[in-house]
C-alpha positions as CSV (number, residue, x, y, z in Angstrom):
1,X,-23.8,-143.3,-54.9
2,X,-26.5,-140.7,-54.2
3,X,-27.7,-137.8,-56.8
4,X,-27.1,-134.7,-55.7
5,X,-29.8,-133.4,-53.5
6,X,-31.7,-130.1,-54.6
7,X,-31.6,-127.3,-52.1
8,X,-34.6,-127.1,-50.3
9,X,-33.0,-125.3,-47.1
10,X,-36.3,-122.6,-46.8
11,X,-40.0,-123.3,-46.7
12,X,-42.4,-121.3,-49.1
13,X,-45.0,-119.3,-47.2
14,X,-47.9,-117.9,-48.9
15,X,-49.2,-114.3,-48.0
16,X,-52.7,-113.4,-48.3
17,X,-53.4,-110.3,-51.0
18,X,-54.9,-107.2,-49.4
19,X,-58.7,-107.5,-49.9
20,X,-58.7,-111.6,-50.7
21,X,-61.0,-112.6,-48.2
22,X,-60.4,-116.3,-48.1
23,X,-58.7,-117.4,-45.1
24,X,-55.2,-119.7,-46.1
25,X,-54.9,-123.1,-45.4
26,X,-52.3,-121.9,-42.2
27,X,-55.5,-119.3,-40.8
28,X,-57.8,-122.5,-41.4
29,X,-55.9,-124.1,-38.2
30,X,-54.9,-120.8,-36.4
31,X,-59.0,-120.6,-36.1
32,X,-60.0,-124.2,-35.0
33,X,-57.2,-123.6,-32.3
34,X,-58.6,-120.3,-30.9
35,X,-61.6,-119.2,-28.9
36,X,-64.0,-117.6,-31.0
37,X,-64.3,-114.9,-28.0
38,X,-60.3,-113.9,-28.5
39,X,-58.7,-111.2,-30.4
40,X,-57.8,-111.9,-33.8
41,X,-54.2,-110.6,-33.8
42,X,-52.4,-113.3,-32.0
43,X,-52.9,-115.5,-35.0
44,X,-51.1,-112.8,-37.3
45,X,-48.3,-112.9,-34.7
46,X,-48.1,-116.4,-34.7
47,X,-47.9,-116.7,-38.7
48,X,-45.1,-114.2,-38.9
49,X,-43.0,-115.4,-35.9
50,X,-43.2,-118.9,-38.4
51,X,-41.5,-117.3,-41.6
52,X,-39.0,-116.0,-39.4
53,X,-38.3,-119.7,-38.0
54,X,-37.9,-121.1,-41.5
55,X,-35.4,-118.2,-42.7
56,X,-33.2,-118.7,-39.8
57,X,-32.7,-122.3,-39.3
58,X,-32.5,-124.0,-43.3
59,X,-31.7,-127.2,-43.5
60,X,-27.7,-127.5,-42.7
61,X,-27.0,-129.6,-46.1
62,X,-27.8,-126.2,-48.0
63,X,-25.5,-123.7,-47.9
64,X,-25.7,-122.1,-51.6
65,X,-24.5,-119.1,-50.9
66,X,-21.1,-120.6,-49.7
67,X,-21.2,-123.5,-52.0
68,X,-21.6,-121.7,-55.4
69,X,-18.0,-120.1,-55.2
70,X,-16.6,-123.4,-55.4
71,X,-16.9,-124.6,-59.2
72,X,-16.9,-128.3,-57.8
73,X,-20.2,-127.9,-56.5
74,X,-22.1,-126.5,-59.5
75,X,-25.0,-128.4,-61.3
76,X,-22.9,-131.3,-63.3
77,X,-19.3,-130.5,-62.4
78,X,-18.6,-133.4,-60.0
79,X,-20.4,-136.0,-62.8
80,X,-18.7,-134.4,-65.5
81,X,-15.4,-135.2,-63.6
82,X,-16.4,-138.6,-63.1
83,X,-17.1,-139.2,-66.9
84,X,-13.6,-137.5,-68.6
85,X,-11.5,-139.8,-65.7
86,X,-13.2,-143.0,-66.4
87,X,-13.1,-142.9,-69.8
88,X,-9.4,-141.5,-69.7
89,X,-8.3,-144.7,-67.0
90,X,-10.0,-147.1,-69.5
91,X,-8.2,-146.0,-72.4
92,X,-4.8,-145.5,-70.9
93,X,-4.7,-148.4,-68.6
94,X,-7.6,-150.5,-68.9
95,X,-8.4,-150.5,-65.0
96,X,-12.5,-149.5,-63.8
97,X,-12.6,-147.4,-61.4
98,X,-13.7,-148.5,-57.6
99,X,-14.6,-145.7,-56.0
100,X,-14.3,-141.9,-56.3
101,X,-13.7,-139.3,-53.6
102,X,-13.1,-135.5,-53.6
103,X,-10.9,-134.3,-50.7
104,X,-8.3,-132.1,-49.9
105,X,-4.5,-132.7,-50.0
106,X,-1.9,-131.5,-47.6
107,X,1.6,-131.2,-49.6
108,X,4.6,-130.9,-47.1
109,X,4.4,-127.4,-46.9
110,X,1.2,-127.3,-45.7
111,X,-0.6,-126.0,-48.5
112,X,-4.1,-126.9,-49.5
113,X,-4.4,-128.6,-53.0
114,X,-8.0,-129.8,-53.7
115,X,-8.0,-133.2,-55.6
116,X,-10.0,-136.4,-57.3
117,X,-9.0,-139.4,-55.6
118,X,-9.7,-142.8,-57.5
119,X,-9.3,-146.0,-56.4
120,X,-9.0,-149.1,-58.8
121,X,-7.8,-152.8,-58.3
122,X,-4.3,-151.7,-58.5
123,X,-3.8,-148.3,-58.5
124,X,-4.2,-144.9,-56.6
125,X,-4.7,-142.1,-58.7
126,X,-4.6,-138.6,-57.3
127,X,-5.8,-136.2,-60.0
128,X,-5.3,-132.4,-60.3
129,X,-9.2,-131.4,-61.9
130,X,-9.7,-128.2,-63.1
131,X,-13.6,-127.7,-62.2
132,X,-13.6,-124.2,-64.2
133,X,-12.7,-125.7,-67.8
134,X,-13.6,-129.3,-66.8
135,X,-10.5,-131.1,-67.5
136,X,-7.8,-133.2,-65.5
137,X,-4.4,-131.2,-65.5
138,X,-2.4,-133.6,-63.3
139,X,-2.7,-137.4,-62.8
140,X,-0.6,-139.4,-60.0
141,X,-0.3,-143.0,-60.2
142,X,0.7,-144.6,-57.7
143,X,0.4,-148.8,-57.3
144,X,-1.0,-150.2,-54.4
145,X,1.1,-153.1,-53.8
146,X,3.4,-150.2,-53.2
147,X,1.8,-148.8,-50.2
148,X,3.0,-150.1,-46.8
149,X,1.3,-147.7,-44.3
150,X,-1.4,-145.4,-43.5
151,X,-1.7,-142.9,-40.5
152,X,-4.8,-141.8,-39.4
153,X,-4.7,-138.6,-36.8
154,X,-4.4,-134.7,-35.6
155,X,-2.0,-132.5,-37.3
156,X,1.1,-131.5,-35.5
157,X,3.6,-129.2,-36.1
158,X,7.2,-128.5,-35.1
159,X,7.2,-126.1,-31.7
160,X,8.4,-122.8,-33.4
161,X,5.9,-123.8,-36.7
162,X,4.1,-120.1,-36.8
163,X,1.4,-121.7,-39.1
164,X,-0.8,-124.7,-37.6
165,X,-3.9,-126.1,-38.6
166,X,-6.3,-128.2,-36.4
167,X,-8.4,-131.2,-37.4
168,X,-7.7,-134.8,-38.8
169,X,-5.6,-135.7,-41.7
170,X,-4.4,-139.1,-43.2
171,X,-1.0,-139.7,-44.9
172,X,-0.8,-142.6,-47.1
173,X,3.1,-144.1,-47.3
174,X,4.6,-145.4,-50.7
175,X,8.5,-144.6,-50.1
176,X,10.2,-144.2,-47.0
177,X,10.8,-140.3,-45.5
178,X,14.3,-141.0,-44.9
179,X,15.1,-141.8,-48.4
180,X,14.0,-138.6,-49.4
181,X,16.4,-136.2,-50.6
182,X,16.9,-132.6,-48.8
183,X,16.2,-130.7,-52.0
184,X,12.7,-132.2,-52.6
185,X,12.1,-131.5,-48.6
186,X,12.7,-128.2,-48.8
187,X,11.2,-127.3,-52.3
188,X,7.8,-126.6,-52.4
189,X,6.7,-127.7,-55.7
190,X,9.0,-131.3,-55.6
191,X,7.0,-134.2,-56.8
192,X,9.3,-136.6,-55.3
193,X,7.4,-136.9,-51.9
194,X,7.5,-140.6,-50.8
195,X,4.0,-140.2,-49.0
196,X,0.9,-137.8,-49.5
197,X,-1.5,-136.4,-46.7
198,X,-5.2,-135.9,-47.3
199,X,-8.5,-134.3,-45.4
200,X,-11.7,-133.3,-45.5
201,X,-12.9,-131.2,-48.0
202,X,-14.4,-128.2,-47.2
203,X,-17.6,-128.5,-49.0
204,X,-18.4,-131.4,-47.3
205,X,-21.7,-130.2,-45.4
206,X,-23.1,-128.6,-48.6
207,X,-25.3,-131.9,-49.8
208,X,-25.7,-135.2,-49.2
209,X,-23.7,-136.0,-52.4
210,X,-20.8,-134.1,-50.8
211,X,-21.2,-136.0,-47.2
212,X,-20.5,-139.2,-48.8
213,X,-17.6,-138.7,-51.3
214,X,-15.5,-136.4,-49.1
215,X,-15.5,-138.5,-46.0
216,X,-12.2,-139.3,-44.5
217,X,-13.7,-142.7,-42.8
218,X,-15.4,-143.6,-46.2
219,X,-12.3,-143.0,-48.1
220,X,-10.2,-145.3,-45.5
221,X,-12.7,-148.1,-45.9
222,X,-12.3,-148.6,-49.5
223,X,-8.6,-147.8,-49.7
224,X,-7.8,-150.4,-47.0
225,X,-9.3,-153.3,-49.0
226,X,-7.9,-152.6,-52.3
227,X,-4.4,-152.3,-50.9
228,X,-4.7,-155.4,-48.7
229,X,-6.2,-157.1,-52.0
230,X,-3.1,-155.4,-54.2
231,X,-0.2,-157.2,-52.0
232,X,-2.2,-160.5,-51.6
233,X,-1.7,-160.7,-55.2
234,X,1.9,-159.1,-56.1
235,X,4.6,-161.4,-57.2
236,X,7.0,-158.8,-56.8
237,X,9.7,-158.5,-54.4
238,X,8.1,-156.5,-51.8
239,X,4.8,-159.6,-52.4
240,X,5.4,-160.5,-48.5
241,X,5.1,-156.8,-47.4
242,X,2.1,-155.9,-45.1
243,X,-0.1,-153.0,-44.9
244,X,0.1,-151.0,-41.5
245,X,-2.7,-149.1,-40.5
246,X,-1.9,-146.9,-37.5
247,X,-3.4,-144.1,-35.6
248,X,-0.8,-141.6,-34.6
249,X,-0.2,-137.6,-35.1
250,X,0.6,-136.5,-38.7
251,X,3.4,-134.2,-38.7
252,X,3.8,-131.4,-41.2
253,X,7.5,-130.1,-40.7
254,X,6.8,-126.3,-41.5
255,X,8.1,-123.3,-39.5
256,X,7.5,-120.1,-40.8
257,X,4.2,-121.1,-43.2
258,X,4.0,-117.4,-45.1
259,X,3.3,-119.1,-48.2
260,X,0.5,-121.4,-47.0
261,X,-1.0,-118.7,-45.0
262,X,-1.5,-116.6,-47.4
263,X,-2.4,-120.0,-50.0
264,X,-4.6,-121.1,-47.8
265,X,-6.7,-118.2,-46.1
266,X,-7.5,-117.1,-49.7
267,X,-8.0,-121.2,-51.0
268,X,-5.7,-120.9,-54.0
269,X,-5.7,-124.5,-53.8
270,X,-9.3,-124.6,-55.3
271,X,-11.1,-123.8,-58.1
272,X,-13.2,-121.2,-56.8
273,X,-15.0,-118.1,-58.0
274,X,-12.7,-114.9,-57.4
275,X,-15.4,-112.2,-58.4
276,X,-14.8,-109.7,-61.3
277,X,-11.1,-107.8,-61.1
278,X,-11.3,-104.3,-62.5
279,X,-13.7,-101.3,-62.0
């Protein structure tokens, strides 16, 4: 995978000290394109009108403004991550880690949950990573021999839902919905959800590093293997099961959404920087 790239969004101008008479390198070629007859002030015009340019149109992979309130994005956070869960994975289970991805995960009440995904020969691991202390709070194991089908598509929501969300999710099936009881349905905080939804994180655009580990389509292309891989060499009952990879809308059963609106338009689901409380 690629380093992280350094952010090199805005290009350095130098400006010429009142009484230096040497011309810069940038008045060297305003002169050769002039007439020596003309007015020298069009040249000024034309150096200042090119500082402008380069402040307002950086290069879109740089965004550190936006990008520094979310602790996964700061110098060594995403490596460090990387490090504790391999090491953890080898110890516990003995499995090396495939591939790693940082997306976002959609629980069943719509609320955003940011989250390491790792993908091994026989397991999917969906970890909860605190990026402010630098450790793993939650890990999810889940086998892929278990998984039978993946959904790929927009986000839908019931007709009366009053909170919505556009884009493109994907929901990866280890259980059956129906077999879930009513209590984990309707409590918020259940961890007996047969199925979990992902998407994009939204540091995605912020570096090149970013691009590649949280994209949806990257994800998808490793997972898909593994699992296809994982049942061709179960012995268990379910050995004969095949994976099913379809393309249809995602529906999130929600209806009034007041607790992932307010989650969500304030990204509690992150670890981000909230700014100093008090006076």
């Amino acid at each position: 995978m690629s380093t992280i790239g350094s952010f090199e969004g805005f290009q350095a101008v130098s400006l010429k000290q009142e009484g230096d008479d040497q011309p810069s390198e940038t008045d060297h070629l305003s002169m050769e394109e002039e007439d020596p007859g003309k007015d020298p002030m069009p040249r000024q015009i034309s150096r200042q009108s090119s500082v402008i340019k380069s402040t307002l149109y950086p290069n879109p992979y740089h965004q550190p403004y936006i990008s520094r309130k979310y602790f996964a994005t700061r110098p060594g956070a995403i490596e460090t991550a990387m490090e504790d869960l391999k090491g953890h994975i080898a110890e516990t289970s003995g499995e090396t880690i495939q591939s790693f991805w940082l997306l976002t995960k959609i629980d069943h009440w719509n609320n955003e949950q940011e989250r390491i995904l790792l993908v091994t020969d026989k397991t999917l691991l969906i970890c909860k990573y605190d990026f402010i202390m630098l450790s793993c709070v939650q890990l999810q194991r889940i086998p892929l021999s278990a998984v039978y089908r993946i959904c790929l598509g927009n986000f839908t929501f019931p007709g009366m839902s009053l909170d919505k969300r556009q884009g493109e999710g994907l929901r990866i099936y280890w259980g059956s919905p129906e077999e879930q009881s009513l209590l984990s349905r309707w409590n918020p905080w259940s961890t007996e959800v047969p199925y979990a939804t992902f998407t994009e994180h939204p540091m995605k655009y912020t570096s090149e590093k970013f691009l590649e580990i949280c994209k949806l389509s990257g994800f998808m292309s490793k997972l898909v293997p593994a699992i296809q891989n994982a049942h061709k060499n179960s012995t268990g009952s379910g050995s004969r099961k095949k994976l099913m990879v379809l393309t249809e809308p995602i529906l999130i059963e929600t209806y009034t959404g007041l607790m992932s609106f307010i989650g969500n338009r304030n990204k509690l689901g992150y670890s981000l920087a909230r700014g100093s409380i008090g006076f």
